[in-house]
Backbone bond lengths (Angstrom), bond angles and torsions (degrees), N, CA, C in turn:
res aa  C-N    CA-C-N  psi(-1)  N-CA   C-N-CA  omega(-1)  CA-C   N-CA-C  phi
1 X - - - 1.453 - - 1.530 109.53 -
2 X 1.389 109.50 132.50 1.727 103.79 -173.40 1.711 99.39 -110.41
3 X 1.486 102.96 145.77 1.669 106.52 -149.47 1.207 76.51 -89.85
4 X 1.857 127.14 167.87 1.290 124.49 173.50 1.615 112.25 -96.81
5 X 1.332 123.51 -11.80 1.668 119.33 142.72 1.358 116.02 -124.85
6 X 1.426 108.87 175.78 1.316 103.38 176.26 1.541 109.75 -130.84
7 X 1.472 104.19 128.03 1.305 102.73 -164.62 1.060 128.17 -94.84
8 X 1.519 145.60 121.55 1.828 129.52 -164.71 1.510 106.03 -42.45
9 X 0.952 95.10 140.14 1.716 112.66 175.51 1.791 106.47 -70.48
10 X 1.118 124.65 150.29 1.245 114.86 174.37 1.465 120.79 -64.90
11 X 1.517 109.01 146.02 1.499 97.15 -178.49 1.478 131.74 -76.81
12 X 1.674 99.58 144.06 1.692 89.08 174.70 1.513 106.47 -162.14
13 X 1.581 100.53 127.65 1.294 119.07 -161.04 1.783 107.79 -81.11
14 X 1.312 104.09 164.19 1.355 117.42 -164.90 1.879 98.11 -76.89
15 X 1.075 96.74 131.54 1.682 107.40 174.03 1.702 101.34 -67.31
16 X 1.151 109.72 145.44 1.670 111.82 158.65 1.447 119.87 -76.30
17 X 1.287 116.79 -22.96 1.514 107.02 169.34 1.671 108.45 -63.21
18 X 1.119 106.73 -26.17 1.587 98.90 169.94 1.332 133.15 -64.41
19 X 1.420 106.01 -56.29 1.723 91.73 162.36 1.736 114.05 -89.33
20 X 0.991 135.14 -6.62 1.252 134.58 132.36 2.123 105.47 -9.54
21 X 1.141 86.68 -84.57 1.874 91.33 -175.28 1.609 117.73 -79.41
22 X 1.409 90.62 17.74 1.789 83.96 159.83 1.470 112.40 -139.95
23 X 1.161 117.57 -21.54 1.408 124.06 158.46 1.755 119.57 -136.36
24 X 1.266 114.97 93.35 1.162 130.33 -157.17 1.485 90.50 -61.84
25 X 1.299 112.09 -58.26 2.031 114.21 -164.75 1.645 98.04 -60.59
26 X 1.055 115.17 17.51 1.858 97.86 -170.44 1.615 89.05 -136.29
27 X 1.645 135.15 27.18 1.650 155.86 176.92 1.485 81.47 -63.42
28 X 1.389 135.91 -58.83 1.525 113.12 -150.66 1.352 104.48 -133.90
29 X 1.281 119.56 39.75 1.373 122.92 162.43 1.481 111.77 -90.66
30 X 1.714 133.91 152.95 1.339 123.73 174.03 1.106 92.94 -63.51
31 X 1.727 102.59 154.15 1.513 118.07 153.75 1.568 126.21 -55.33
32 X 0.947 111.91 -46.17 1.710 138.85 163.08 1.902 93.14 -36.26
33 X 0.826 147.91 -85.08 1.485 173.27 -79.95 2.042 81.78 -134.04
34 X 1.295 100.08 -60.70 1.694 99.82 -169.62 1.795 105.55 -77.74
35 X 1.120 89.94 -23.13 2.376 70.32 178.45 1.651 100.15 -107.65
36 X 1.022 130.38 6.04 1.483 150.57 142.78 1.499 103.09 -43.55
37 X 1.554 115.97 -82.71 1.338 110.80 166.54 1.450 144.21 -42.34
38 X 1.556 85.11 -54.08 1.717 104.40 169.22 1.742 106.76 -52.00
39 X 1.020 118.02 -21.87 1.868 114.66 -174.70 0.837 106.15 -87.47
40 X 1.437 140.34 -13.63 1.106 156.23 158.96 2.090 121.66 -55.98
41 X 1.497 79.98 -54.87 1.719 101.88 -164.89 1.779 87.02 -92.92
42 X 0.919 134.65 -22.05 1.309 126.87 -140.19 1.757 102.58 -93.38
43 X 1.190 121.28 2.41 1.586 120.14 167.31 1.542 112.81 -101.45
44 X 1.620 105.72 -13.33 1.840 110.42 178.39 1.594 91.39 -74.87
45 X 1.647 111.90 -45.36 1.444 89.23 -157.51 1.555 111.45 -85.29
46 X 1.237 136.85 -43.80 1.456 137.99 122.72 1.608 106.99 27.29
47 X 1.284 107.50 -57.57 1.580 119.63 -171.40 1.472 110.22 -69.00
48 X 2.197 103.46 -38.22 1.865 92.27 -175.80 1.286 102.86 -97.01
49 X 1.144 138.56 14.66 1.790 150.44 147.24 1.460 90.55 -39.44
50 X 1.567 116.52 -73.32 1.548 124.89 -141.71 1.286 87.73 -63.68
51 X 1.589 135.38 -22.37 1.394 123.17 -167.78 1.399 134.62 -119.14
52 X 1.430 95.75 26.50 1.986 130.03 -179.85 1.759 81.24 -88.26
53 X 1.388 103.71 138.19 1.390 150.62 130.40 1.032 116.19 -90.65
54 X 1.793 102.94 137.48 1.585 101.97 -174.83 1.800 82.30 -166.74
55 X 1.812 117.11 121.75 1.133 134.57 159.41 1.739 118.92 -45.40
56 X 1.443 110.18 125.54 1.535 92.50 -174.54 1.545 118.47 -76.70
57 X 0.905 143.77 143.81 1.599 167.78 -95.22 1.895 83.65 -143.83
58 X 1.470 101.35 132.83 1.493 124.26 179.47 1.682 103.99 -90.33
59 X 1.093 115.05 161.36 1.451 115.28 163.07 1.536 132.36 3.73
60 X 1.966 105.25 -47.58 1.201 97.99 -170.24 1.225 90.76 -116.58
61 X 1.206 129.24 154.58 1.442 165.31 155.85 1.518 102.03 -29.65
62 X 1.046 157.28 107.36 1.711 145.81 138.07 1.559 113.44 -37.50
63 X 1.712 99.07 151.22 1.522 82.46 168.39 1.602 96.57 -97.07
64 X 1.436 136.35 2.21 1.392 127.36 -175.50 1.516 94.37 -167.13
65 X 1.370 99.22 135.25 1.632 126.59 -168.90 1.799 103.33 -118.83
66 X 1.410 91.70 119.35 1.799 98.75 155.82 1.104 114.54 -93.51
67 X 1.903 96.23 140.08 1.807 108.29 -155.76 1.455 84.87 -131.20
68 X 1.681 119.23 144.83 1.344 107.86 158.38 1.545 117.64 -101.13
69 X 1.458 121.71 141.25 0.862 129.46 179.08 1.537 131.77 -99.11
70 X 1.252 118.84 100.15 1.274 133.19 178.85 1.670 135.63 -36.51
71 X 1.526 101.08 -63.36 1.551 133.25 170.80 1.198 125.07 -79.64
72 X 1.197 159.95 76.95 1.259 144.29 177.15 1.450 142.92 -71.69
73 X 1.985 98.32 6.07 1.309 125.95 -174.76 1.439 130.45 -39.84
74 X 1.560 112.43 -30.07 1.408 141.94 -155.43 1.027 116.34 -164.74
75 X 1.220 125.98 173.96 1.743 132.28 -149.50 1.942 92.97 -67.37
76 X 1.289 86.08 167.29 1.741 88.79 176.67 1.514 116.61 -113.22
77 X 1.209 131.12 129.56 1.449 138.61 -162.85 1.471 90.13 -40.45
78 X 1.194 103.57 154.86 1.804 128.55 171.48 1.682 114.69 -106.90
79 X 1.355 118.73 -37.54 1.172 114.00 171.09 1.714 115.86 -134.73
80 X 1.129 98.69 -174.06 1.759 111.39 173.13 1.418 107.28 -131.33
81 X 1.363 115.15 117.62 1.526 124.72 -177.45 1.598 116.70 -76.18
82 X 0.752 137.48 127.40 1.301 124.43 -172.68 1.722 103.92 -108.13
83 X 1.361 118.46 78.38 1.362 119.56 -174.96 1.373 136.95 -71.23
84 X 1.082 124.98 107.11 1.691 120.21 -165.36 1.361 83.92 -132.62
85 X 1.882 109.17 171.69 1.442 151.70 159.76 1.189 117.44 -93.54
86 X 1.515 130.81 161.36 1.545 125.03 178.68 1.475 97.38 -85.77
87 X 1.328 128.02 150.90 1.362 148.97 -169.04 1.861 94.95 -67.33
88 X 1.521 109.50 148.59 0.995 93.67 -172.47 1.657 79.83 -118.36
89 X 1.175 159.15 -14.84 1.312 148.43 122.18 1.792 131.78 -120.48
90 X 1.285 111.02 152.96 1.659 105.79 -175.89 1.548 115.45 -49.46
91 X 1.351 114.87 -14.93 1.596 110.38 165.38 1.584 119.84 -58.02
92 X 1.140 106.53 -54.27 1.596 131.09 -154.37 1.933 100.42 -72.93
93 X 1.113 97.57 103.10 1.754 95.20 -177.97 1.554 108.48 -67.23
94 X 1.275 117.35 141.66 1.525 137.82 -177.54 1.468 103.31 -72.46
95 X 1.598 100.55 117.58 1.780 113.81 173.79 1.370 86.33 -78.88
96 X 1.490 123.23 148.50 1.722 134.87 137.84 1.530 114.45 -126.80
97 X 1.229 97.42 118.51 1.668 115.26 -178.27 1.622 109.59 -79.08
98 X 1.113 110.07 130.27 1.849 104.75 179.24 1.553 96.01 -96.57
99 X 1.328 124.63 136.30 1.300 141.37 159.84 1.339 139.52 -144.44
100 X 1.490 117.88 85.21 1.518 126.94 158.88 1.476 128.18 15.49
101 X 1.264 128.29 80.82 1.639 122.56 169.93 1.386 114.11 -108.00
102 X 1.147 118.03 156.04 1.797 130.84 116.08 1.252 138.69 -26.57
103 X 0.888 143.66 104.11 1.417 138.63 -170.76 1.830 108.69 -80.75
104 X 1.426 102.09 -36.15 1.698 100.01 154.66 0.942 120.28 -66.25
105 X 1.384 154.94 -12.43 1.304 157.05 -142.64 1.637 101.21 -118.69
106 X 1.326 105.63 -33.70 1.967 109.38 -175.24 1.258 84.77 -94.61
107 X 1.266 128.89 -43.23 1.329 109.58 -149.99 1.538 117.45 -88.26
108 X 1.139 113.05 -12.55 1.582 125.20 169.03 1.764 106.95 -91.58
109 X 1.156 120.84 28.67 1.381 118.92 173.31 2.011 112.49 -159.63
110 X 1.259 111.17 -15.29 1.776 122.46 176.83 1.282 100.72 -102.58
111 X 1.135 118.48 106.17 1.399 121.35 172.28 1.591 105.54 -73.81
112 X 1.286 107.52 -27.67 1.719 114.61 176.44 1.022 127.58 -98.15
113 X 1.354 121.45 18.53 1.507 132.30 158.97 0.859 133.68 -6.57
114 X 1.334 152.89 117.80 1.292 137.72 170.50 1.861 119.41 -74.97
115 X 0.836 146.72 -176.41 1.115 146.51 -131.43 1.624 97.57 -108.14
116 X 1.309 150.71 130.87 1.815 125.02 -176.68 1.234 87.63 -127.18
117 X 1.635 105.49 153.32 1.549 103.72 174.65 1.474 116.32 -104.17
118 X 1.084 102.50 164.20 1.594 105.38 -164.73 1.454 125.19 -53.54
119 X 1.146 119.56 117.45 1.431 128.41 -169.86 1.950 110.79 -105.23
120 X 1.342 94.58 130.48 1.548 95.09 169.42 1.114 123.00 -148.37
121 X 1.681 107.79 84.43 1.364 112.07 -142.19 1.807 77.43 -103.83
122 X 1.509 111.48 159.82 1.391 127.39 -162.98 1.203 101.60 -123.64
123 X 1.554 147.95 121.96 1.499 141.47 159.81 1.615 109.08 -37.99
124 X 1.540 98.49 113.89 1.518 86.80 161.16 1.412 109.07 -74.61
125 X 1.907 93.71 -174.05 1.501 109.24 -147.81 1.970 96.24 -94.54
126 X 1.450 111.03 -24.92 1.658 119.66 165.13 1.118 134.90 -137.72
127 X 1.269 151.84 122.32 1.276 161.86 136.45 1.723 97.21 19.08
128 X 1.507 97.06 120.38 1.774 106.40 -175.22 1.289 89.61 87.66
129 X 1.141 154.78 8.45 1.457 131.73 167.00 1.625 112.90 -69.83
130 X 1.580 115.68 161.43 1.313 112.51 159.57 1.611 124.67 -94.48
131 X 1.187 118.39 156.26 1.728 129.48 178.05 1.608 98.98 -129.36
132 X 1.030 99.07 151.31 1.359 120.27 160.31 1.649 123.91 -104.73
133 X 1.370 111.94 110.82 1.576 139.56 -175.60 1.139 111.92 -78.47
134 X 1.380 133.08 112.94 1.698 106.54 167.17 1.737 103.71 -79.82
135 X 1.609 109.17 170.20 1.483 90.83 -168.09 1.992 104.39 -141.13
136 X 1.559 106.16 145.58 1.340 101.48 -141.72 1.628 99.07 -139.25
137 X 1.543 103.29 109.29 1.332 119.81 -173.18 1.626 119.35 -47.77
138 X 1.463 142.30 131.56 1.150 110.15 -176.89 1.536 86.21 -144.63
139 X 1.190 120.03 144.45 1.417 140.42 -156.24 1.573 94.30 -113.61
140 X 1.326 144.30 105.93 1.426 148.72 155.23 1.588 128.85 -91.20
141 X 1.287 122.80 157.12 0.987 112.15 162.04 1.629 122.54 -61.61
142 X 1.355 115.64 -51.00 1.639 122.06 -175.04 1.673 101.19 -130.90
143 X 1.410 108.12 111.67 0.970 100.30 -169.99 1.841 122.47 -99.47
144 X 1.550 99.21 -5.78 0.956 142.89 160.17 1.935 113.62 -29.81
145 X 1.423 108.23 -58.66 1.263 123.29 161.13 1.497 136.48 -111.27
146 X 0.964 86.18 37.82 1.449 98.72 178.94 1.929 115.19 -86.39
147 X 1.451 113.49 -3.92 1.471 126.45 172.29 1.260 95.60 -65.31
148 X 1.565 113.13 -51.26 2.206 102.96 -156.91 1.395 90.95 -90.24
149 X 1.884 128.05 -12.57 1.781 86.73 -175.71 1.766 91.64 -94.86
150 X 1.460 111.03 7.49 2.080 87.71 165.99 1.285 106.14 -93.06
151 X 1.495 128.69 -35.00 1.479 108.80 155.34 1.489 149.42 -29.21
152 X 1.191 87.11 -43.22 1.555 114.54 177.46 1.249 116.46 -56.06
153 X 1.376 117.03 -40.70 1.531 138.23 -163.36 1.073 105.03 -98.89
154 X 1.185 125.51 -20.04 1.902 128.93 162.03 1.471 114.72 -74.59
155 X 1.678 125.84 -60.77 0.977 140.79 -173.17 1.926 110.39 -76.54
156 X 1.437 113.48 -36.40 1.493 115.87 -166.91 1.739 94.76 52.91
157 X 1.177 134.34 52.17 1.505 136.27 169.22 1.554 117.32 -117.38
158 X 1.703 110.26 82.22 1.349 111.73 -171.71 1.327 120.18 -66.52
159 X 1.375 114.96 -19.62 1.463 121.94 176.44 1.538 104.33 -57.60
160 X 1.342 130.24 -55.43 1.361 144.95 156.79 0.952 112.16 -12.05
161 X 1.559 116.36 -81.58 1.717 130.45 -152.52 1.624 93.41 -93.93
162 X 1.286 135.93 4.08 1.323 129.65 150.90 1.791 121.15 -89.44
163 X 1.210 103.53 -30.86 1.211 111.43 158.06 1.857 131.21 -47.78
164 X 1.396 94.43 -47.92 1.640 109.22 173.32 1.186 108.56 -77.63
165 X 1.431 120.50 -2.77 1.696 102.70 -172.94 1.758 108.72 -125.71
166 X 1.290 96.47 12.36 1.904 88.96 -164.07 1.964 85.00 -148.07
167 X 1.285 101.30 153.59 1.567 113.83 -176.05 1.349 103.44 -83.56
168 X 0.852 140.80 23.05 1.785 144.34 167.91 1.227 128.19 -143.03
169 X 1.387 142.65 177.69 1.330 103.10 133.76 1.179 128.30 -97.34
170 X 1.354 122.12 -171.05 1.458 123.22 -167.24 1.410 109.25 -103.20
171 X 1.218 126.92 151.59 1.615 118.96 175.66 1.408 104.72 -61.69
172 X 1.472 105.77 159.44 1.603 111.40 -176.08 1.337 119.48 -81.36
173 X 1.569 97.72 -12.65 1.857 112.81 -172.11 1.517 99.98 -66.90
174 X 1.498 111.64 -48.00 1.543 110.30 -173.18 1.472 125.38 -69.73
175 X 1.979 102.87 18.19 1.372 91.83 -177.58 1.651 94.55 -142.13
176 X 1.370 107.02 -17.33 1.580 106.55 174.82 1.198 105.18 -91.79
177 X 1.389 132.25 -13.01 2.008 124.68 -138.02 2.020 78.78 -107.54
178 X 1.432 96.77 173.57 1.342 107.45 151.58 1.318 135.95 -77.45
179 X 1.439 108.21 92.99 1.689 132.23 -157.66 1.900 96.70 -30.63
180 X 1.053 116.68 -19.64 1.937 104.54 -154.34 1.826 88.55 -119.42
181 X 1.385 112.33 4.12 1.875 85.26 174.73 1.762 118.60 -87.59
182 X 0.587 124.50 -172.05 1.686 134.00 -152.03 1.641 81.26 -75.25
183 X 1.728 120.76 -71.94 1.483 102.33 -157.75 1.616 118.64 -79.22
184 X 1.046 117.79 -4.74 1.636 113.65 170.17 1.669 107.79 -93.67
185 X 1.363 126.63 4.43 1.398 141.38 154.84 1.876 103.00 -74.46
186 X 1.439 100.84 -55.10 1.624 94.22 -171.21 1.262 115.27 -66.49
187 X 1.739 120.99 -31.52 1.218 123.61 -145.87 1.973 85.60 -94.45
188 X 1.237 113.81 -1.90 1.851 127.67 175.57 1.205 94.63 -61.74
189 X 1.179 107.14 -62.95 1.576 126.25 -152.90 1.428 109.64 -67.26
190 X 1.426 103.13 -43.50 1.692 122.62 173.74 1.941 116.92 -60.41
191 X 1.419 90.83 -35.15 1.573 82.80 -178.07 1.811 92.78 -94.62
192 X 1.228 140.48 -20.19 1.067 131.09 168.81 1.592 118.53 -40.80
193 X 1.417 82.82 -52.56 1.539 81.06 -155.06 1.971 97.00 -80.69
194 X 1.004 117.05 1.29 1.848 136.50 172.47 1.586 102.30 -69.49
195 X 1.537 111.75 -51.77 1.336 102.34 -167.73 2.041 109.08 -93.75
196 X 1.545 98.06 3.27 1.574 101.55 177.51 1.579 107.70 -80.97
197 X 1.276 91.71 -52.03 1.802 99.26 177.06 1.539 117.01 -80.07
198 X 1.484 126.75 -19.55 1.308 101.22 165.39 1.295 110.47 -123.25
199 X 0.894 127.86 52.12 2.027 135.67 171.11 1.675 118.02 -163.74
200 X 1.452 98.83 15.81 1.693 95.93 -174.23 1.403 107.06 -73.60
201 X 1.454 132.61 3.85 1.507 78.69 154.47 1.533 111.93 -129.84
202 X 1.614 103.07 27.42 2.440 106.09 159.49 1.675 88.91 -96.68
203 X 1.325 134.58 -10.19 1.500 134.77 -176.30 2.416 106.32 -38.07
204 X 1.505 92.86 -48.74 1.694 111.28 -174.23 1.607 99.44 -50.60
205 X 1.574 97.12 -61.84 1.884 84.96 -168.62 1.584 111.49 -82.67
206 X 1.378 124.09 -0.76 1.597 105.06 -174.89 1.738 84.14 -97.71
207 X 1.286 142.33 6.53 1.378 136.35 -172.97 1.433 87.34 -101.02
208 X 1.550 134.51 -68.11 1.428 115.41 143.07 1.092 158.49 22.34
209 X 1.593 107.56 -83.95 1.419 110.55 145.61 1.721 124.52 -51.22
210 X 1.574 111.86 -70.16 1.419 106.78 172.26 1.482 126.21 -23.47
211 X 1.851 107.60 -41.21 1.430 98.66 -148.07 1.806 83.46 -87.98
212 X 1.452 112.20 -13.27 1.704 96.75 176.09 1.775 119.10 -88.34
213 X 1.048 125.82 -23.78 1.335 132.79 149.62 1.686 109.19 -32.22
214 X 1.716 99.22 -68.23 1.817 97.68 -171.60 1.892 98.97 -43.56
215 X 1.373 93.46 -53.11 1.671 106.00 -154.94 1.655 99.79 -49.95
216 X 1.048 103.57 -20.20 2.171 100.62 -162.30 1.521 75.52 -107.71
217 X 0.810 152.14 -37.86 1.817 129.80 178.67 1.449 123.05 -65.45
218 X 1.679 96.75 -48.85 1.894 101.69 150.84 1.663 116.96 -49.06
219 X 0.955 120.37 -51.10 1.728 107.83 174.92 1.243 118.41 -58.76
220 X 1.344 121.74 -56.61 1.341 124.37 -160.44 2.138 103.31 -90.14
221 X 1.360 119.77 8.54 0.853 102.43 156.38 1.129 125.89 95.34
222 X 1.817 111.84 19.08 1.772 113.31 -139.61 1.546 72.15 -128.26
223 X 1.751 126.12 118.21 1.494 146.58 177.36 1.252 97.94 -112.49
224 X 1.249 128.34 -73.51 1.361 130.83 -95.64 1.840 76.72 -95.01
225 X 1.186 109.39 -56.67 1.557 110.37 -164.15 1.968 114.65 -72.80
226 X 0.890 106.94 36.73 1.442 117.41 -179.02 1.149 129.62 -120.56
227 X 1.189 115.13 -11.59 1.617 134.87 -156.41 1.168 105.38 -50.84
228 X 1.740 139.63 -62.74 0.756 163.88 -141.23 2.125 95.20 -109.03
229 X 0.784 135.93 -24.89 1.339 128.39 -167.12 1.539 91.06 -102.74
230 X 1.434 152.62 -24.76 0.847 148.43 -173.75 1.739 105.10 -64.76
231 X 1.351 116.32 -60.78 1.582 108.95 177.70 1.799 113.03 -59.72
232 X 1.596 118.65 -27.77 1.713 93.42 175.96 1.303 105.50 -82.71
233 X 1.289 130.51 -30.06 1.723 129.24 -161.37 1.657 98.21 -71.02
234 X 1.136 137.02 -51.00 1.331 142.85 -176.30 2.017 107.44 -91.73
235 X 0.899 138.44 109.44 1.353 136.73 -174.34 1.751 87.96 -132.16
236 X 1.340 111.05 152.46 1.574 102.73 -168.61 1.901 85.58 -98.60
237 X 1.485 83.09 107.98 1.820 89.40 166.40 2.179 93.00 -111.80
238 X 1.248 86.89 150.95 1.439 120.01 -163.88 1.845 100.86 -99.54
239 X 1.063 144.01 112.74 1.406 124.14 -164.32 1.974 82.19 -112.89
């Protein structure tokens, strides 16, 4: 069922035991100060994601996956996500997507994290080398899009992750301006009624996508960096 808005989730800030257990030296730095940086660093490492190899996984789950690593530009992933959806019946066999993270990167933005185990993955010495991943089941609402909201969280590039989710793009006002003043309200309404009359009928699955993005950001806990993407991604189109 797709809700007809979507409402910010209540806020809730990242515990320090969280990055506490993934980057101990970074216990008493602001949070503010650490994904500050990370927005910075977070398109180098983004980059050696795109260049992990990783064998696809049989029936059972590993608890640790060798990945080869391509890039050596930037830090080297710490884990392997193992991304699935809840079954929607015992017929329907369970997809699990393997995908390359940071463990600073979730953990300075999921307040609802699940628990990761300790990773100490070492730069190899050349490009094509192997690492060892430990690897960590994660249960989503839509697992489907879960590529643009880990993008998202590397890059902080809403133009991007609005791009992947809507058949146009969106004006820039509705994502830089102050979402609640009169003309980034009209210019809502204006691209609303843009994507009713010329996309009504790909309008179902990019509303779709959106409404599974919100749903996997509500789980995993991800507020703070949305503020502003919530009024272009949702515009009240009328079908």
């Amino acid at each position: 069922t797709l809700l007809r808005y979507l409402s910010r989730p209540a806020f809730r800030e990242i515990s320090k035991e969280t990055i506490t257990a993934v980057a101990p030296e970074l216990a008493d730095t602001d949070f503010n100060y650490i994904r500050d940086g990370l927005q910075c660093l977070g398109p180098e490492m983004l980059q050696v994601l795109a260049g992990v190899q990783a064998e696809p996984i049989s029936n059972v789950l590993p608890k640790e996956l060798s990945v080869v690593v391509n890039d050596l530009s930037s830090d080297m992933p710490t884990h392997m996500l193992a991304v699935y959806s809840r079954q929607v019946s015992a017929a329907m066999k369970r997809r699990v997507t393997l995908f390359p993270i940071h463990n600073i990167i979730l953990a300075s933005h999921c307040a609802n994290l699940p628990s990761l185990p300790t990773s100490n993955v070492a730069p190899p010495e050349s490009a094509g080398s192997y690492i060892p991943v430990p690897v960590v089941p994660l249960c989503i609402p839509a697992s489907e899009v879960f590529p643009q909201l880990s993008t998202f969280l590397y890059t902080k590039r809403i133009d991007h992750l609005l791009a992947s989710l809507l058949p146009c793009p969106a004006p820039q006002p509705l994502y830089r301006d102050d979402p609640i003043s009169e003309s980034v309200l009209s210019l809502l309404q204006q691209f609303a009624n843009k994507l009713a009359t010329t996309y009504a009928q790909a309008l179902l699955a990019h509303a779709i996508a959106v409404n599974g993005l919100w749903r996997n950001a509500c789980a995993l806990g991800i507020m703070h960096c949305f503020s502003r993407s919530y009024c272009a991604a949702s515009p009240p189109v009328h079908f």
